[in-house]
N, C-alpha and C positions, 0 to 999 in steps of 0.2 A: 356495597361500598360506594363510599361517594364520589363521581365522577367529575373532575375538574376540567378534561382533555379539552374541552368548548373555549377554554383561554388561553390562549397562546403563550402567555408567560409561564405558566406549569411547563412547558417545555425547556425554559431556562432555567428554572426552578421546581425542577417537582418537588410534588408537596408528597412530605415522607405520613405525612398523617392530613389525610384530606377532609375529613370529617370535622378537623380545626379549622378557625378562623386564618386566614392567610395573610400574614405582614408581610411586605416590601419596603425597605424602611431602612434610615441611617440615622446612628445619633444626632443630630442635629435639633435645632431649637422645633423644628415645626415635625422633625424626625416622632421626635420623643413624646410629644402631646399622644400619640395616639397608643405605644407603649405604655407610658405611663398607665393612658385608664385603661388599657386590657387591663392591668396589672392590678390596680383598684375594682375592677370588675370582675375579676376572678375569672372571666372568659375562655376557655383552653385558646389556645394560637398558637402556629408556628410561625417563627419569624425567619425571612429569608434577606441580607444583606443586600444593598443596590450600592456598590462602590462606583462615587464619584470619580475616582482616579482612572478608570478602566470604560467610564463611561457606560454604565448597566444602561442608566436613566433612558438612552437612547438608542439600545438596542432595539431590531423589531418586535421580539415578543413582550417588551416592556410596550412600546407605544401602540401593538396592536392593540394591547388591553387599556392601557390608559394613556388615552392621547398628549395631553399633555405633557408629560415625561417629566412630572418631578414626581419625590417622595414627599408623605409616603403614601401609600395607597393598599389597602384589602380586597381580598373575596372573601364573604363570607357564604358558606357552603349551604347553610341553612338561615339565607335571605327570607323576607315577605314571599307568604305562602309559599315556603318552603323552598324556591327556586336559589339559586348561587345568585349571589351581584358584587359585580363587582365595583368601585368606590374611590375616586381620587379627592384629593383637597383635604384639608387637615380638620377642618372647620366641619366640613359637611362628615367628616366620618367621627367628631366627637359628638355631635348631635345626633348621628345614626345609632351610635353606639348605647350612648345616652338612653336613647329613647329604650333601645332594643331590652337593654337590660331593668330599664326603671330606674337606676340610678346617677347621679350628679347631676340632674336636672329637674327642678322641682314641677310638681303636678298641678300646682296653683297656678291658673293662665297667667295673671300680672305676672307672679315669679319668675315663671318660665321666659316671656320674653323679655325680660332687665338682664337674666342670665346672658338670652341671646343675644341681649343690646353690648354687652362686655364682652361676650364674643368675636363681634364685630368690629369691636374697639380695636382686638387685639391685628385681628385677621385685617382692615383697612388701615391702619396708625400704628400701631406698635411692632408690627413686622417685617413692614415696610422700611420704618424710619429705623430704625436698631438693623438692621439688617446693611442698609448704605452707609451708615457709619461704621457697622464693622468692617465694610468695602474702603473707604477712607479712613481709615486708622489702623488697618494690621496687614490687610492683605492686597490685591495689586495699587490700588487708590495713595497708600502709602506714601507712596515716592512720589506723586505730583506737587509740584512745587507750592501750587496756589491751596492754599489749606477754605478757601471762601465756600464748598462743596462740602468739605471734612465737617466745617464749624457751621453750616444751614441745617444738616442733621444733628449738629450736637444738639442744637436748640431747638427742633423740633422733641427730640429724643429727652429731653428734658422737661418738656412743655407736657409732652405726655407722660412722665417720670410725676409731675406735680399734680396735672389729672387722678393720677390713679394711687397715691400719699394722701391726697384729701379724702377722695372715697375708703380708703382706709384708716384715717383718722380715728373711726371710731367703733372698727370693723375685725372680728378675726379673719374674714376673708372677705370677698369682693360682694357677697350675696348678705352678709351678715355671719350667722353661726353656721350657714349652710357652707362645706365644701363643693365647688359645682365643677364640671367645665370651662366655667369661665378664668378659673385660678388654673387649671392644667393648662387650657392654652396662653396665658398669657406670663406665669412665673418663669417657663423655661428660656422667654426670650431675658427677661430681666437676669437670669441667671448667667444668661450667656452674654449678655452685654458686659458685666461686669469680667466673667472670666475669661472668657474667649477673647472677644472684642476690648478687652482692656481699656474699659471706656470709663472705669469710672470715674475717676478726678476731671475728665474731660467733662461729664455732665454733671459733675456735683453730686454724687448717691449720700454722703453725707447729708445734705437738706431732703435726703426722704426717709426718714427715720423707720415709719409707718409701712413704707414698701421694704425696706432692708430684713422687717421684723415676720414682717408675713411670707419671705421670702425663707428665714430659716425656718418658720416652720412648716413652711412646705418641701426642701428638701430633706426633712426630717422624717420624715413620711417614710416608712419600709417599703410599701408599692411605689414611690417617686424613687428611693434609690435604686429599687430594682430597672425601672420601665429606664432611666437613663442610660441601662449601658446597652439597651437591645437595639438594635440586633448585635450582638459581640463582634468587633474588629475582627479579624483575622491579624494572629500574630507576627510583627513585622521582623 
């Protein structure tokens, strides 16, 4: 049987099937990037919730394992040569994943890294900027009087809104016909910009036609609807 005890967070979490890939992990926009591709990868994993509200993120057996202390993060129990590793950062475990399994990342060197250049797009620019305007327009940021902070990320958030309308201009997805990683990480924030972050009339999603359209049909997707609601709330 496969032994996890070496992680500290199996303690907070035991894993009821250890032999699976291990999720730590909350719906959220950079939550769900790595959901989702289990779910398109067909990977077995159990998934173990990290409630922001109770603060898991900063418990000790969460930062003994991973320092940082955000989601989401994996063990996978059958790492490189077979060893468990464990994996924080959204970006590095859709790539990890990627690779492990062969799929959403194409084998052609050029392909491969345009994929990772879109990657990065998302992970440096799109996560960043969509993320402090949801901070200034729904949640504490709200209520400051001066909106000059709210309206620097509109327009940055829009700046990269029309970046990535042009690369799909003529595109079913970000690589071409390829589905990759670069569309798992970067639709969930678009997704949540508009519904979460109630941003759209603030940045005009109207004028990205192109992104609105690659956007349904990626939540179209049976593995995209599944991977968003993982790990399941606990009912309130």
């Amino acid at each position: 049987m496969t032994d996890l005890s070496a992680f500290a967070i199996t303690r907070k979490w035991p894993a009821q099937h250890p032999e699976r890939l291990q999720l730590y992990s909350l719906p959220t926009p950079n939550g769900v990037k790595v959901s989702i591709l289990l779910e398109e990868t067909g990977l077995p994993y159990e998934a173990h919730l990290v409630s922001f509200e109770t603060n898991d993120q900063l418990s000790p057996e969460f930062v003994a394992t991973f320092p940082n202390n955000k989601i989401p993060a994996i063990i996978d129990p059958n790492g490189p040569g077979g060893q468990p590793l464990a994996l924080f950062e959204s970006g590095a475990i859709l790539l990890y994943l990627a690779e492990k399994t062969g799929q959403f990342l194409p084998a052609d060197p050029a392909a491969r890294y345009e994929t990772i250049q879109w990657l990065m797009f998302q992970m440096g620019g799109i996560g960043p900027m969509f993320g402090q305007l949801g901070f200034f327009n729904v949640f504490a940021g709200k209520d400051y009087e001066d909106k000059r902070p709210r309206d620097r990320y509109a327009a940055e958030s829009r700046r990269l809104l029309g970046v990535l309308n042009q690369r799909l201009a003529t595109r079913a997805w970000v690589l071409g016909d390829d589905y990759t990683i670069a569309d798992i990480a970067i639709l969930p924030w678009v997704r949540n910009l508009i519904e979460r972050y109630q941003a759209a009339d603030l940045v005009g999603m109207a004028d990205f036609p192109h992104v609105t359209r690659v956007l349904a049909a990626f939540v179209a997707r049976p593995a995209v609807a599944r991977g968003l609601l993982v790990p399941q709330r606990s009912p309130v």
